[in-house]
VOGU-3710 file (C-alpha; in Angstrom, 3 decimals, decimal comma):
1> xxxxxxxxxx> 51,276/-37,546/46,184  53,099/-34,526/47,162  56,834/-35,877/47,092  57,466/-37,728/43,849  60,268/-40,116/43,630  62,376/-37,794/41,498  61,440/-35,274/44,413  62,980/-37,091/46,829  66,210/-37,988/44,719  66,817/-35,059/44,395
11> xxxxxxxxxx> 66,651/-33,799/48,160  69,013/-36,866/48,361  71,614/-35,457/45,780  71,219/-31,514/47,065  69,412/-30,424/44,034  66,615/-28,766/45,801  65,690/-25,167/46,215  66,150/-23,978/49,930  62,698/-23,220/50,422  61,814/-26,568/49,024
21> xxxxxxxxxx> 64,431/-28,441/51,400  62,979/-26,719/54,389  59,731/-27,857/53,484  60,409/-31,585/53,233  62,489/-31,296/56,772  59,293/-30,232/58,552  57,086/-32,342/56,682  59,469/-35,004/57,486  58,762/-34,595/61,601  55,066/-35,187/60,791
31> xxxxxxxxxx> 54,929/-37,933/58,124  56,550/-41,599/59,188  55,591/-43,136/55,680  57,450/-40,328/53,880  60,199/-40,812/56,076  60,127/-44,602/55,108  60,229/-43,537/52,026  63,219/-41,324/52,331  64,727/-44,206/54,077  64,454/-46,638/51,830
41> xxxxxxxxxx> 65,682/-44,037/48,490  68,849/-42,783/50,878  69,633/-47,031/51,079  69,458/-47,651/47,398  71,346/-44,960/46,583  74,097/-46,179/49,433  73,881/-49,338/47,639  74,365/-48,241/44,228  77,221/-46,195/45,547  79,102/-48,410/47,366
51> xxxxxxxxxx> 78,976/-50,734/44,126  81,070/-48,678/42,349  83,079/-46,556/45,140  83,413/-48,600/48,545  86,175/-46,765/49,386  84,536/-43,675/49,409  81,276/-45,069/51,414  83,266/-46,662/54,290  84,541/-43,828/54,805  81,486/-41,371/54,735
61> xxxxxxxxxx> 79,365/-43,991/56,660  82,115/-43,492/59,681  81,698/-39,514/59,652  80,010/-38,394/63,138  79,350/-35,076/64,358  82,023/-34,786/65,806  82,953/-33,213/62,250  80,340/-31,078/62,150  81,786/-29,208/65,639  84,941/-27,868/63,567
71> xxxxxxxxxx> 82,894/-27,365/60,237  80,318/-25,132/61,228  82,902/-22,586/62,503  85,570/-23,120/59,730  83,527/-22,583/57,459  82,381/-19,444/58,072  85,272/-17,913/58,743  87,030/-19,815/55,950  84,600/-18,241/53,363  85,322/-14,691/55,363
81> xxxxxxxxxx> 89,288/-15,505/54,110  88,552/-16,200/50,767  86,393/-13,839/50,419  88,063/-10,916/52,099  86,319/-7,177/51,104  83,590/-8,555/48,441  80,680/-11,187/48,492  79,561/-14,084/45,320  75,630/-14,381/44,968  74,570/-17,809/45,651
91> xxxxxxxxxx> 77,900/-19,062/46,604  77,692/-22,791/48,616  80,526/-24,265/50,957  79,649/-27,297/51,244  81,423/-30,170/52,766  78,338/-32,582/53,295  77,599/-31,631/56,809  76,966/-28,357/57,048  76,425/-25,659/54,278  76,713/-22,261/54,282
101> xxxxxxxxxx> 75,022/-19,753/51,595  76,858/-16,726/51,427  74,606/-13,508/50,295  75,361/-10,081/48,840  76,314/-7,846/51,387  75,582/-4,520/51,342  77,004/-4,162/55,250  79,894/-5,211/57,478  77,530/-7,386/59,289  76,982/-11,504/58,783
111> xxxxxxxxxx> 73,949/-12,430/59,757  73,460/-15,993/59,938  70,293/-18,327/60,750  70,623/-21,977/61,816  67,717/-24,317/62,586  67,593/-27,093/65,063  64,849/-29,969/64,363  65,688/-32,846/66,598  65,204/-33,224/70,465  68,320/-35,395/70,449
121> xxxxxxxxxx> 70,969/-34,423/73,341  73,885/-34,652/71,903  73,047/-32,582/68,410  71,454/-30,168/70,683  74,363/-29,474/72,804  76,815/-29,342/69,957  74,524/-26,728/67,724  74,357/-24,449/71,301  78,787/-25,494/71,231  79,505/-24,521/67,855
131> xxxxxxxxxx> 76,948/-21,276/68,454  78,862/-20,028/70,941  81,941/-20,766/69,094  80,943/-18,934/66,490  80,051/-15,789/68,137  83,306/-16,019/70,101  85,466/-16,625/66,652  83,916/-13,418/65,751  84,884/-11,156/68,599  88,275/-12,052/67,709
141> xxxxxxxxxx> 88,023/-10,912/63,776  86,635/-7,734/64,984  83,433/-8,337/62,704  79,881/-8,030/63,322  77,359/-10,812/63,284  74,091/-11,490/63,918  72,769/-14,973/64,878  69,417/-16,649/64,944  68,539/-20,186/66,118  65,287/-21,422/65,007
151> xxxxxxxxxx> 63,492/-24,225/65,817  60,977/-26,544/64,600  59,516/-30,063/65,337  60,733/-31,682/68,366  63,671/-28,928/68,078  60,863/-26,715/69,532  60,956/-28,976/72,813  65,141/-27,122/73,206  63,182/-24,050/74,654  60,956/-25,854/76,066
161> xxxxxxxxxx> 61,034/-24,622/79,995  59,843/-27,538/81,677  61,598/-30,068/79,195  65,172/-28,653/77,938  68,123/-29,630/79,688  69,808/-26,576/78,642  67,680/-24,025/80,321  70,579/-22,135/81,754  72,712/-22,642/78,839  70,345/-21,140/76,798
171> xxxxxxxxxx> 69,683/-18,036/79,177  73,651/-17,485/79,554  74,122/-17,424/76,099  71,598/-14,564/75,963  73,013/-12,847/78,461  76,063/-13,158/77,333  75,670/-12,683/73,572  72,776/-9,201/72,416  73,203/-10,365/68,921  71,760/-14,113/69,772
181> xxxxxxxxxx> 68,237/-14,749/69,140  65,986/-17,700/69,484  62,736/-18,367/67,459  60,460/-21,461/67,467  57,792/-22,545/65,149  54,370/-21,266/66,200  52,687/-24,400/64,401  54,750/-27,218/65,907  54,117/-25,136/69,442  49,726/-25,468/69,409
191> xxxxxxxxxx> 50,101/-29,241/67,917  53,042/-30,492/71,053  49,823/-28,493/73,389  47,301/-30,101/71,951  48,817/-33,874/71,810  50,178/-33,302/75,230  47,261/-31,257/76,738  49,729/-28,919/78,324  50,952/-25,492/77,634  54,316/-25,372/77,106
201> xxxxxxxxxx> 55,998/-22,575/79,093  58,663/-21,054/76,586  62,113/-19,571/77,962  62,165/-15,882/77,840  63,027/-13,253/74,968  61,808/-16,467/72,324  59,999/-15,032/68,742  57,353/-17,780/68,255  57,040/-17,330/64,524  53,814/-18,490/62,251
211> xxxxxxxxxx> 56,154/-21,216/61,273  59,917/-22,278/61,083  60,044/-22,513/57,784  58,895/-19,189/57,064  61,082/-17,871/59,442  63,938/-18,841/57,870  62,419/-18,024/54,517  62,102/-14,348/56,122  65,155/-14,558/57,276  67,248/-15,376/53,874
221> xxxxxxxxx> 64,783/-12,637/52,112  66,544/-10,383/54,689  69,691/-11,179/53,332  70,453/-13,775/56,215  73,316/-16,882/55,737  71,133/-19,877/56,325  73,462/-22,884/57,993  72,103/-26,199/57,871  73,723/-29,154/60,174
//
């Protein structure tokens, strides 16, 4: 078995390594039993937790992501206030929906990586929202920045030509924004052509990397923030 029990607690509890996490999420889009599995830890551990702090659980279970459109931005430039002129190794802002890892810096320049995995509409438009917040909230700091969406599993289907429903929004962003990039997984790419038997027509100026994983892996070797939503 690949994922032990204690494996999966502790993806639960945020004890895994990045590379690790990233891992799971993409084995995740190809393995229903381990998401059952998943499933069923993530209840039990609701249960045990609303035994002994209901409070607290009400009032997580009732977060949306409507959250997560003022966290990504705040806290990036939150941790650029605090932070000011120097950098902490391995710091984490964390506040359960979105995470930032903050990197030495040997530059002026943030360069930040986020990953989309989910073909769902609504997360979609709001990690293309806060993108472009982001980059704007920049401009007006007068800082540089650097950002990367990639994508994996049915995220890949975002860039998708013939299926996206953000084609232009995509394209304007690019045209609008040099330092925006996209990047899809090159594995999740062949195995949507060869369950579909189609070719799937990617939207211009994409990097299809070997995989998304690695990609972001290359990317935080780089020095690269990695945000996840």
């Amino acid at each position: 078995m690949k994922y032990s029990d204690e494996k999966l607690n502790a993806y639960i509890d945020g004890e895994l390594s990045i590379e690790d996490e990233l891992e799971l999420l993409e084995d995740l889009n190809e393995d229903k039993d381990l998401c059952k599995r998943l499933s069923d830890f993530k209840q039990l551990k609701l249960l045990v937790h609303t035994t002994y702090k209901e409070d607290v659980a009400d009032k997580t279970s009732r977060t949306s992501l409507s959250r997560v459109k003022y966290s990504l931005v705040a806290s990036v430039l939150l941790t650029l206030g605090i932070i000011g002129g120097w950098y902490s190794h391995g710091v984490i802002v964390d506040d359960g929906e979105t995470s930032l890892q903050v990197s030495n810096k040997k530059d002026d320049t943030w360069n930040i990586v986020l990953h989309v995995n989910t073909n769902d509409e609504y997360i979609q438009r709001t990690i293309l929202d806060e993108t472009e917040s982001l980059l704007e909230s920049f401009k007006e700091t007068n800082k540089k920045v650097k950002v990367e969406i990639v994508a994996y599993g049915k995220g890949v289907l975002l860039f998708d030509n013939e299926k996206t429903k953000f084609k232009n929004r995509l394209k304007s962003l690019q045209r609008d924004f040099d330092n925006l990039s996209y990047a899809v997984c090159g594995r999740t790419v062949k195995r949507i052509e060869d369950k579909q038997r189609r070719k799937i027509k990617l939207i211009s100026k994409m990097t299809v990397a070997r995989s998304g994983i690695f990609q972001i892996i290359k990317r935080q070797k780089q020095g690269w923030n990695y945000i996840r939503i």
